[in-house]
N, C-alpha and C positions, 0 to 999 in steps of 0.2 A: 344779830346785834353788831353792829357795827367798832370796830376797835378805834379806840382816838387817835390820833397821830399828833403826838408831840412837836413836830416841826410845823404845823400849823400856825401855832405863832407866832414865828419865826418870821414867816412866811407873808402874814397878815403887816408887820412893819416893815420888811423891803418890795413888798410888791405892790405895783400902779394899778390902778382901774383902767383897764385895755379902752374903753369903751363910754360914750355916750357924754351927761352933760359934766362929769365931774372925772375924765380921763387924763391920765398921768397925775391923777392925786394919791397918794397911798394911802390901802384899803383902811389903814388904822384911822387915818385923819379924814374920813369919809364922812360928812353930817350924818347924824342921826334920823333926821327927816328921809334922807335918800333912803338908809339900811331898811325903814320901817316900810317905805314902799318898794322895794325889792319884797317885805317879810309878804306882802299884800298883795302883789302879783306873782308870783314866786321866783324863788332864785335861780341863775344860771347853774347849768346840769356841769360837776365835772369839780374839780379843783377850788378855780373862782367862786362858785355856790357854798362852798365848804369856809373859802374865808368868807365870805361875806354874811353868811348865817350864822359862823362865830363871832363875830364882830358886832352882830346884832343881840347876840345872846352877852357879850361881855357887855354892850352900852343899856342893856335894858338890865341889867345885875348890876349896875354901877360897879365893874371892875375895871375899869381902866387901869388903875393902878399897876394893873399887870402887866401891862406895855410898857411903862415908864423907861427901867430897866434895859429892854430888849430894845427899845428904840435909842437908846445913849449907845448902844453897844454895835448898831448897824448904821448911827450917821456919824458917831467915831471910830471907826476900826483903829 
């Protein structure tokens, strides 16, 4: 079983999508469309898989809400 890591969401509102058609967008503000075909081919192995299978499991929960906070708090220091 794998343990959560609490800095994942942290991590999911300052970090860019390294890669492909939606690069240098941050993983939070990532269409839904895109998260669910990453869900459909599967996710990058490593780190990035991690936020972005979170991020799909927040936007299919409709908790965004959870970000709100954390994202006021990373584009205001």
């Amino acid at each position: 079983m794998n343990t959560p890591d609490p800095s994942i969401l942290s991590d999911i509102v300052k970090t860019k999508m390294p890669f492909g058609k939606y690069k240098n967008v941050l993983i939070c503000d990532l269409p839904e469309n895109y998260l669910e075909w990453f869900k459909s081919v599967g996710f990058p192995q490593g780190r990035l898989g991690m936020m972005l299978s979170t991020m799909y499991e927040i936007r299919l929960n409709g908790l965004t809400d959870l970000l709100s906070q954390l994202k006021k708090i990373h584009r205001n220091p």
